[in-house]
TORTI-124692 format. One record per residue (C-alpha): residue number from 1; residue in three letters; x, y, z. Coordinates in Angstrom, 2 decimals, always signed. Example, Ala and Ser with C-alpha at 12.3 -4.5 7.8 and 13.67 -1.06 7.14 Angstrom:
! TORTI-124692
(pt 1; "ALA"; (+12.30; -4.50; +7.80));
(pt 2; "SER"; (+13.67; -1.06; +7.14));
! end
This chain:
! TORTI-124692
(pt 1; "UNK"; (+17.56; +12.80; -7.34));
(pt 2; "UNK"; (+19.82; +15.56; -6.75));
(pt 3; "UNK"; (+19.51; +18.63; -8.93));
(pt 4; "UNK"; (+21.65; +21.52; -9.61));
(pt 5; "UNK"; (+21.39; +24.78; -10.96));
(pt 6; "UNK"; (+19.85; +28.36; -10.59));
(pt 7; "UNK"; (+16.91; +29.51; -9.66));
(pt 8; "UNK"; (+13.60; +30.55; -11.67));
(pt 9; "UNK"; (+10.56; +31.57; -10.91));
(pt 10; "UNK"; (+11.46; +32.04; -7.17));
(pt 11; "UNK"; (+12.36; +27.93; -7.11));
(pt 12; "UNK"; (+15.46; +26.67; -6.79));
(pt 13; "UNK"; (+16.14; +23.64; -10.24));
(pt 14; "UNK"; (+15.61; +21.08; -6.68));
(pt 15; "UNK"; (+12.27; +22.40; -5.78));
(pt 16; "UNK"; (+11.49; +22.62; -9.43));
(pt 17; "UNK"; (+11.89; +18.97; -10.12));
(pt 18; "UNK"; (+9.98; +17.67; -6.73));
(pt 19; "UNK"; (+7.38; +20.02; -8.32));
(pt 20; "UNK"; (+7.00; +18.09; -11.68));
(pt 21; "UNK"; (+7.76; +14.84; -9.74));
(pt 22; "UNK"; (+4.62; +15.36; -7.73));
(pt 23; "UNK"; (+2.42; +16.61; -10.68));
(pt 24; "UNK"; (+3.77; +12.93; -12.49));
(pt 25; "UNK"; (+2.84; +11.29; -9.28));
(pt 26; "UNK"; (-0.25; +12.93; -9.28));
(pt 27; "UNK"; (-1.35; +12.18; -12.92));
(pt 28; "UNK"; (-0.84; +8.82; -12.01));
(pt 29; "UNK"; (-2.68; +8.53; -9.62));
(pt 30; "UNK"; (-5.82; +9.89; -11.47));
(pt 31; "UNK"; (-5.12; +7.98; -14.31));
(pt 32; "UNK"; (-5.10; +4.67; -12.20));
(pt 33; "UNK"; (-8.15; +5.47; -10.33));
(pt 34; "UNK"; (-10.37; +6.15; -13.50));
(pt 35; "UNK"; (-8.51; +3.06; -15.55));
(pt 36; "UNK"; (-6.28; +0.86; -13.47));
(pt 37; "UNK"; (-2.42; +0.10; -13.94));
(pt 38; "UNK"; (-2.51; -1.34; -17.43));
(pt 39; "UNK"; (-3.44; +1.11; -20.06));
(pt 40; "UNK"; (-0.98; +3.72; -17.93));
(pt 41; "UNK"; (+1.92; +5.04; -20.52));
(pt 42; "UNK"; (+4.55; +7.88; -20.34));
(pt 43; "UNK"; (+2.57; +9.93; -23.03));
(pt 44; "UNK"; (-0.90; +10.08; -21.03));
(pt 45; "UNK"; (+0.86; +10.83; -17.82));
(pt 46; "UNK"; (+2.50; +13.70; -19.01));
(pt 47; "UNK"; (-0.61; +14.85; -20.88));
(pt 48; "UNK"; (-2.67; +14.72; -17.64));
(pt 49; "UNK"; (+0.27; +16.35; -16.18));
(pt 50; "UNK"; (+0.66; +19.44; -18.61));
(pt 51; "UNK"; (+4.55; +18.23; -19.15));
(pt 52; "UNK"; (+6.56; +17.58; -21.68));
(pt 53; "UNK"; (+8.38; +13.48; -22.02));
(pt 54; "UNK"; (+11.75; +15.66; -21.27));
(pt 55; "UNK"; (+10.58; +16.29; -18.03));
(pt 56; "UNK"; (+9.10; +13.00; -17.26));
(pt 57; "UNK"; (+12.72; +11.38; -18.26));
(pt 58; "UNK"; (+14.17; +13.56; -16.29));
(pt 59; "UNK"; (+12.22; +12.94; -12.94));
(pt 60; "UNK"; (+11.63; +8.50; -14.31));
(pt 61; "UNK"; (+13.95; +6.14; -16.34));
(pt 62; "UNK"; (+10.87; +3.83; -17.42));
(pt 63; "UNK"; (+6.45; +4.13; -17.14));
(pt 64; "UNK"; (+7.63; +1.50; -14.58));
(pt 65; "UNK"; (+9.78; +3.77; -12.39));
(pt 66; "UNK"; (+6.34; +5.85; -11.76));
(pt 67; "UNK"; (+4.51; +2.60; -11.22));
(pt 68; "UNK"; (+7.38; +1.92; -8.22));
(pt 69; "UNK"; (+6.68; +5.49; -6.68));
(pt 70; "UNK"; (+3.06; +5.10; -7.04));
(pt 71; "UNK"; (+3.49; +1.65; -5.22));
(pt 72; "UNK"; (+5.97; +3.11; -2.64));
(pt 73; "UNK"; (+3.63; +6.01; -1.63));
(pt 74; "UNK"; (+0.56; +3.69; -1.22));
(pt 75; "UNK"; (+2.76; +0.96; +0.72));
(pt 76; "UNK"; (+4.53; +3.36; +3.07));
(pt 77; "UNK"; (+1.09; +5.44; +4.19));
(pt 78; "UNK"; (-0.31; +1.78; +4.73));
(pt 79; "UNK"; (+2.33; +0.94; +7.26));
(pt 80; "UNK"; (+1.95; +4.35; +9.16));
(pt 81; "UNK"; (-1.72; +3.47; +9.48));
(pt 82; "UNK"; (-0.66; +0.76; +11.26));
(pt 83; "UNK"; (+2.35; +2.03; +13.44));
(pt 84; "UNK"; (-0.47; +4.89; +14.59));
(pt 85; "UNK"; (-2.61; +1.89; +15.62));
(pt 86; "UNK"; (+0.72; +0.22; +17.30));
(pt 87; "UNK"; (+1.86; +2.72; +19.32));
(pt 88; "UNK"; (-1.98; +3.85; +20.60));
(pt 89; "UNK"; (-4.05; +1.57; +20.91));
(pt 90; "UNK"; (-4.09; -1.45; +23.63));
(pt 91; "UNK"; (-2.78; -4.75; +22.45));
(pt 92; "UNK"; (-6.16; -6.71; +22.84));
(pt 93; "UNK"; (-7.51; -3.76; +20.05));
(pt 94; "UNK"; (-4.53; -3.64; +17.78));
(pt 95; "UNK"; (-5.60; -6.38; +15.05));
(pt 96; "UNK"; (-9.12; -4.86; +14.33));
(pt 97; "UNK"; (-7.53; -1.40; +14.11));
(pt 98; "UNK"; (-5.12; -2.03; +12.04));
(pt 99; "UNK"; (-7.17; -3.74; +9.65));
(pt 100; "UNK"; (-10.03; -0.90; +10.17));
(pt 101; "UNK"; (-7.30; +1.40; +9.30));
(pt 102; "UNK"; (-5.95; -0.32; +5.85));
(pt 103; "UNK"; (-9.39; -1.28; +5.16));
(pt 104; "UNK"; (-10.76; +2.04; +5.33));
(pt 105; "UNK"; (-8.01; +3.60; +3.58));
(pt 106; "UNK"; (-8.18; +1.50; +0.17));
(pt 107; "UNK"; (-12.45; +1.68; +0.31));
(pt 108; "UNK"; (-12.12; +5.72; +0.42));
(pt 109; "UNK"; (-9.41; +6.09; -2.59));
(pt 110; "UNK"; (-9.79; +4.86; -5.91));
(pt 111; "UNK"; (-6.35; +5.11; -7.13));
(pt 112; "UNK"; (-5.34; +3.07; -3.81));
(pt 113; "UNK"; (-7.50; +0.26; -4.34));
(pt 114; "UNK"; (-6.68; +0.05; -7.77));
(pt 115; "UNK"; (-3.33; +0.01; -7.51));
(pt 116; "UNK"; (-3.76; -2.52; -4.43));
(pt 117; "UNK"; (-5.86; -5.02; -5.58));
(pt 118; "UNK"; (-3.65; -5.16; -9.75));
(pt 119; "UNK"; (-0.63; -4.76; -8.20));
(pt 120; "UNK"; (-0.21; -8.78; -7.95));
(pt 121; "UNK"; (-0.92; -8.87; -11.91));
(pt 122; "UNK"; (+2.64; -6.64; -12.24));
(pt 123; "UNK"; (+5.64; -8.63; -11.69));
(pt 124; "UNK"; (+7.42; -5.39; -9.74));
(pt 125; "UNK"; (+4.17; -4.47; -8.05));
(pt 126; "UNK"; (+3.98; -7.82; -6.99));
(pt 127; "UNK"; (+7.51; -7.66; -5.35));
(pt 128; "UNK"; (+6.52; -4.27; -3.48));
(pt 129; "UNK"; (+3.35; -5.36; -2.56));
(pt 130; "UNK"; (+4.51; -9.32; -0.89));
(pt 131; "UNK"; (+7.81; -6.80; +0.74));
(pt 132; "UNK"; (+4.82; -4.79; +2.24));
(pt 133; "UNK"; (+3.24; -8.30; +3.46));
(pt 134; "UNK"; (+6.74; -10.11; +5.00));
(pt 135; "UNK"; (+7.31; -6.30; +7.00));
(pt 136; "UNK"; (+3.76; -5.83; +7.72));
(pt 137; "UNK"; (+4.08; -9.81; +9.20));
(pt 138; "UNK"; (+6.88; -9.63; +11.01));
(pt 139; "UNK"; (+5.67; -6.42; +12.75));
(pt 140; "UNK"; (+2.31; -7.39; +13.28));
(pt 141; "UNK"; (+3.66; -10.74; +14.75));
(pt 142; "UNK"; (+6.48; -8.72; +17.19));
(pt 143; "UNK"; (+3.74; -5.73; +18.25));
(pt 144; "UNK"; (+0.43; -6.71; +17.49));
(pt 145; "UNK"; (-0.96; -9.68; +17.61));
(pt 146; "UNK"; (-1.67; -11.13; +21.16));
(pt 147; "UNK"; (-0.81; -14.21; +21.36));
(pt 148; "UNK"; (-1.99; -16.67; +24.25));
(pt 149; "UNK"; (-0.32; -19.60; +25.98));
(pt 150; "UNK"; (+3.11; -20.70; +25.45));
(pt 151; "UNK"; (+4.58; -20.60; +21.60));
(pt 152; "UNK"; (+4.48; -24.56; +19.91));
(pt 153; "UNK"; (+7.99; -25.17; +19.96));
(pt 154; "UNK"; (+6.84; -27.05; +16.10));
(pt 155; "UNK"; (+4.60; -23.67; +15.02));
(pt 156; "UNK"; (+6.85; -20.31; +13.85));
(pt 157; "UNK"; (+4.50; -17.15; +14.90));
(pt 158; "UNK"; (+6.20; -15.44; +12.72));
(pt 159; "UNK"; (+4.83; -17.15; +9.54));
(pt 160; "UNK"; (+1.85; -17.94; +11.11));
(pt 161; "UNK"; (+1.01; -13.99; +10.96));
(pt 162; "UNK"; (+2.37; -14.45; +7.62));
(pt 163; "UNK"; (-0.62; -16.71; +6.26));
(pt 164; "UNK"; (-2.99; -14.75; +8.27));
(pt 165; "UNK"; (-1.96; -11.16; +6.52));
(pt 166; "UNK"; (-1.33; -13.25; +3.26));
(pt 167; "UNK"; (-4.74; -14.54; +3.48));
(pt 168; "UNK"; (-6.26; -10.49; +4.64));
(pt 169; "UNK"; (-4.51; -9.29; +1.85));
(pt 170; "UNK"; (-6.53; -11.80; -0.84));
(pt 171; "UNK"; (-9.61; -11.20; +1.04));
(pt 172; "UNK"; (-9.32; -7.41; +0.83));
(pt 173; "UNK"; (-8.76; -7.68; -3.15));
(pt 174; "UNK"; (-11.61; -9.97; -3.68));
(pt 175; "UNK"; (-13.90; -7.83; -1.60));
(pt 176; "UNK"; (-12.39; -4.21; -3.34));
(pt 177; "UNK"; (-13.24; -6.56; -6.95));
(pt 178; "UNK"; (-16.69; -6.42; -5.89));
(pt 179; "UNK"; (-15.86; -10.96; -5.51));
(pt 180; "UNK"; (-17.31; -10.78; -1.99));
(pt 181; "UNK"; (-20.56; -9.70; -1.16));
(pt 182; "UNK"; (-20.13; -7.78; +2.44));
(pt 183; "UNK"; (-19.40; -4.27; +3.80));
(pt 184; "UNK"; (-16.65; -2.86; +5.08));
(pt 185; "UNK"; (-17.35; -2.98; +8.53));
(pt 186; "UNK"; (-18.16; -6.69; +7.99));
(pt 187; "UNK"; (-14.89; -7.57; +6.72));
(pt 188; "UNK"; (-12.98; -5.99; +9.20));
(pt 189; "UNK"; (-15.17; -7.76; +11.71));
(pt 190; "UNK"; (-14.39; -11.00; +10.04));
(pt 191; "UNK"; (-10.95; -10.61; +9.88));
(pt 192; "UNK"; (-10.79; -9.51; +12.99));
(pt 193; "UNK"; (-12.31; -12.41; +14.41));
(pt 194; "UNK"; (-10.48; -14.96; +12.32));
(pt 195; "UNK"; (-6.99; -13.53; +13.47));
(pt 196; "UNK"; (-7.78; -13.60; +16.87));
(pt 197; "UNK"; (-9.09; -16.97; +16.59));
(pt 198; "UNK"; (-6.18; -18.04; +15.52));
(pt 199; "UNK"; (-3.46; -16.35; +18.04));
(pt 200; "UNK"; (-5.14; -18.61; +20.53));
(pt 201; "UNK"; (-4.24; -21.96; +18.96));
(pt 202; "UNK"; (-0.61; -20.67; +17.90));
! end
Protein backbone atom coordinates (compact mmCIF):
# COMPACT_ATOMS: atom_id res chain seq x y z
CA UNK A 1 0.00 0.00 0.00
CA UNK A 2 1.51 3.20 -0.75
CA UNK A 3 1.11 6.00 1.76
CA UNK A 4 1.60 9.62 1.65
CA UNK A 5 2.01 12.33 3.89
CA UNK A 6 4.24 13.99 6.65
CA UNK A 7 6.00 12.85 9.17
CA UNK A 8 5.21 12.32 13.07
CA UNK A 9 6.79 11.06 15.67
CA UNK A 10 10.13 10.77 13.75
CA UNK A 11 8.11 8.20 11.09
CA UNK A 12 7.36 8.97 7.91
CA UNK A 13 2.82 8.19 7.28
CA UNK A 14 4.78 4.84 5.15
CA UNK A 15 6.65 3.59 8.09
CA UNK A 16 3.70 4.45 10.22
CA UNK A 17 1.30 2.17 8.46
CA UNK A 18 3.90 -0.98 8.08
CA UNK A 19 4.00 -0.25 11.86
CA UNK A 20 0.21 -0.86 12.56
CA UNK A 21 0.25 -3.45 9.70
CA UNK A 22 2.69 -5.53 11.68
CA UNK A 23 1.02 -4.96 15.14
CA UNK A 24 -2.49 -6.35 13.05
CA UNK A 25 -0.34 -9.13 11.81
CA UNK A 26 0.86 -9.71 15.04
CA UNK A 27 -2.50 -9.77 16.96
CA UNK A 28 -3.38 -12.27 14.64
CA UNK A 29 -1.18 -14.31 15.07
CA UNK A 30 -1.70 -14.55 18.92
CA UNK A 31 -5.18 -14.68 18.55
CA UNK A 32 -4.92 -17.80 16.20
CA UNK A 33 -2.49 -19.58 18.29
CA UNK A 34 -4.61 -19.37 21.59
CA UNK A 35 -8.11 -19.95 19.45
CA UNK A 36 -7.67 -20.95 15.85
CA UNK A 37 -8.98 -19.11 12.59
CA UNK A 38 -12.68 -19.14 13.33
CA UNK A 39 -13.67 -17.03 16.22
CA UNK A 40 -10.93 -14.30 14.65
CA UNK A 41 -12.95 -10.81 13.93
CA UNK A 42 -11.81 -7.20 13.09
CA UNK A 43 -12.90 -5.98 16.65
CA UNK A 44 -10.60 -8.53 18.72
CA UNK A 45 -7.71 -7.94 16.44
CA UNK A 46 -7.62 -4.47 16.91
CA UNK A 47 -8.25 -4.84 20.65
CA UNK A 48 -5.22 -7.16 20.99
CA UNK A 49 -3.58 -4.68 18.85
CA UNK A 50 -4.28 -1.38 20.90
CA UNK A 51 -5.87 0.16 17.44
CA UNK A 52 -8.66 1.65 16.49
CA UNK A 53 -11.15 -0.24 13.27
CA UNK A 54 -9.94 3.12 11.30
CA UNK A 55 -6.65 1.89 11.29
CA UNK A 56 -7.34 -1.68 10.65
CA UNK A 57 -9.48 -0.46 7.39
CA UNK A 58 -6.94 1.40 6.48
CA UNK A 59 -4.05 -1.25 6.48
CA UNK A 60 -7.27 -4.49 5.41
CA UNK A 61 -10.48 -4.26 3.24
CA UNK A 62 -12.09 -7.45 5.04
CA UNK A 63 -11.07 -9.90 8.60
CA UNK A 64 -10.27 -11.99 5.46
CA UNK A 65 -7.59 -9.71 3.96
CA UNK A 66 -5.57 -10.37 7.44
CA UNK A 67 -6.40 -14.04 7.18
CA UNK A 68 -4.51 -13.82 3.42
CA UNK A 69 -1.38 -12.03 5.05
CA UNK A 70 -1.37 -14.33 7.90
CA UNK A 71 -1.49 -17.23 5.26
CA UNK A 72 1.10 -15.50 2.97
CA UNK A 73 3.68 -15.02 5.80
CA UNK A 74 3.37 -18.68 7.01
CA UNK A 75 3.46 -20.04 3.26
CA UNK A 76 6.38 -17.96 2.05
CA UNK A 77 8.82 -18.76 5.34
CA UNK A 78 7.75 -22.48 4.55
CA UNK A 79 9.18 -22.36 1.09
CA UNK A 80 12.51 -20.64 2.24
CA UNK A 81 12.88 -23.54 4.65
CA UNK A 82 12.99 -25.51 1.86
CA UNK A 83 15.07 -23.48 -0.78
CA UNK A 84 17.82 -23.36 2.36
CA UNK A 85 17.59 -27.17 2.28
CA UNK A 86 17.79 -27.00 -1.79
CA UNK A 87 20.57 -25.10 -2.32
CA UNK A 88 22.76 -26.91 0.78
CA UNK A 89 22.24 -29.92 1.26
CA UNK A 90 23.17 -33.05 -1.15
CA UNK A 91 20.39 -34.38 -3.28
CA UNK A 92 20.28 -37.96 -1.63
CA UNK A 93 19.44 -35.66 1.88
CA UNK A 94 17.11 -33.11 0.43
CA UNK A 95 13.59 -34.93 1.04
CA UNK A 96 14.17 -35.63 4.84
CA UNK A 97 15.40 -32.04 5.26
CA UNK A 98 12.96 -30.45 3.83
CA UNK A 99 10.37 -32.18 5.59
CA UNK A 100 12.57 -31.89 8.99
CA UNK A 101 12.52 -28.30 8.22
CA UNK A 102 8.52 -27.71 7.66
CA UNK A 103 7.94 -30.22 10.22
CA UNK A 104 9.85 -28.59 12.79
CA UNK A 105 8.70 -25.27 11.99
CA UNK A 106 4.76 -25.86 12.45
CA UNK A 107 5.56 -28.27 15.89
CA UNK A 108 7.53 -25.09 17.47
CA UNK A 109 4.71 -22.29 16.62
CA UNK A 110 1.29 -22.38 17.63
CA UNK A 111 -0.13 -19.80 15.46
CA UNK A 112 1.65 -21.78 12.44
CA UNK A 113 0.16 -24.98 13.06
CA UNK A 114 -3.04 -23.58 13.62
CA UNK A 115 -3.30 -21.73 10.82
CA UNK A 116 -1.76 -24.84 8.82
CA UNK A 117 -3.66 -27.58 9.77
CA UNK A 118 -7.66 -25.07 9.53
CA UNK A 119 -6.54 -23.50 6.71
CA UNK A 120 -8.29 -26.34 4.41
CA UNK A 121 -11.68 -25.57 6.45
CA UNK A 122 -11.41 -21.72 4.78
CA UNK A 123 -12.29 -21.63 1.24
CA UNK A 124 -9.31 -18.78 0.58
CA UNK A 125 -6.95 -20.53 2.96
CA UNK A 126 -7.59 -23.47 1.15
CA UNK A 127 -6.58 -21.80 -2.23
CA UNK A 128 -3.21 -20.43 -0.58
CA UNK A 129 -2.48 -23.39 1.10
CA UNK A 130 -3.08 -26.20 -2.30
CA UNK A 131 -0.93 -22.89 -4.39
CA UNK A 132 1.75 -23.62 -1.65
CA UNK A 133 1.37 -27.54 -2.48
CA UNK A 134 1.36 -27.34 -6.70
CA UNK A 135 4.82 -24.78 -6.16
CA UNK A 136 6.17 -26.73 -3.37
CA UNK A 137 5.52 -30.00 -6.04
CA UNK A 138 6.78 -28.78 -8.89
CA UNK A 139 9.99 -27.65 -7.10
CA UNK A 140 10.46 -30.50 -5.07
CA UNK A 141 9.96 -32.68 -8.27
CA UNK A 142 12.65 -30.29 -10.51
CA UNK A 143 15.37 -29.98 -7.33
CA UNK A 144 14.71 -32.41 -4.86
CA UNK A 145 13.60 -35.49 -5.17
CA UNK A 146 16.08 -38.10 -6.63
CA UNK A 147 14.68 -39.96 -8.83
CA UNK A 148 16.19 -43.40 -10.13
CA UNK A 149 16.07 -45.16 -13.48
CA UNK A 150 14.60 -43.81 -16.54
CA UNK A 151 11.10 -41.66 -16.19
CA UNK A 152 7.76 -44.15 -17.31
CA UNK A 153 7.03 -42.57 -20.41
CA UNK A 154 2.95 -43.44 -18.89
CA UNK A 155 3.93 -41.89 -15.12
CA UNK A 156 4.19 -37.68 -14.90
CA UNK A 157 6.93 -37.02 -11.97
CA UNK A 158 5.61 -34.07 -11.70
CA UNK A 159 2.23 -35.15 -10.18
CA UNK A 160 3.63 -37.97 -8.77
CA UNK A 161 5.49 -35.47 -6.21
CA UNK A 162 2.19 -33.97 -6.23
CA UNK A 163 0.34 -36.97 -4.38
CA UNK A 164 3.35 -37.53 -2.33
CA UNK A 165 3.40 -33.69 -0.82
CA UNK A 166 -0.52 -33.86 -1.05
CA UNK A 167 -0.46 -36.89 0.99
CA UNK A 168 2.68 -35.11 3.65
CA UNK A 169 0.58 -32.31 3.87
CA UNK A 170 -2.67 -34.52 5.35
CA UNK A 171 -0.32 -36.47 7.37
CA UNK A 172 1.26 -33.40 8.97
CA UNK A 173 -2.41 -32.02 9.92
CA UNK A 174 -3.56 -35.24 11.34
CA UNK A 175 -0.41 -35.63 13.37
CA UNK A 176 -0.42 -31.50 14.51
CA UNK A 177 -4.55 -32.61 15.47
CA UNK A 178 -3.08 -34.86 17.89
CA UNK A 179 -5.03 -37.89 14.97
CA UNK A 180 -1.67 -39.70 14.87
CA UNK A 181 0.01 -41.07 17.65
CA UNK A 182 3.99 -40.51 16.83
CA UNK A 183 6.74 -37.88 17.36
CA UNK A 184 8.14 -35.62 15.32
CA UNK A 185 11.18 -37.21 14.50
CA UNK A 186 9.06 -40.28 13.63
CA UNK A 187 7.08 -38.63 11.10
CA UNK A 188 9.71 -37.11 9.36
CA UNK A 189 11.36 -40.50 9.33
CA UNK A 190 8.27 -41.95 7.84
CA UNK A 191 7.83 -39.59 5.33
CA UNK A 192 11.03 -39.65 4.53
CA UNK A 193 11.10 -43.16 3.85
CA UNK A 194 7.82 -43.34 2.00
CA UNK A 195 9.01 -40.59 -0.56
CA UNK A 196 12.04 -42.17 -1.26
CA UNK A 197 10.38 -45.37 -1.67
CA UNK A 198 8.54 -44.13 -4.08
CA UNK A 199 11.15 -42.07 -6.43
CA UNK A 200 12.48 -45.52 -7.10
CA UNK A 201 9.39 -47.02 -8.77
CA UNK A 202 8.58 -43.59 -10.67
Amino acid sequence: MSVVGRSYGGLSAEERSQSRRDRLLVAARALIAESGVAPLTVDVVCQRANLSKKYFYSEFATKDDLLDACAEDLFTRLWAAMEEVLATAPLKDRINGALRAVVHMLASNPADARLYMESPGFPRLRERQQRAVREFSEHMAAHGVPFTGRPKPSIDRVLATRALVAGTTELIIGWLHGDIDTDEDRLVATLTATALGATTTI
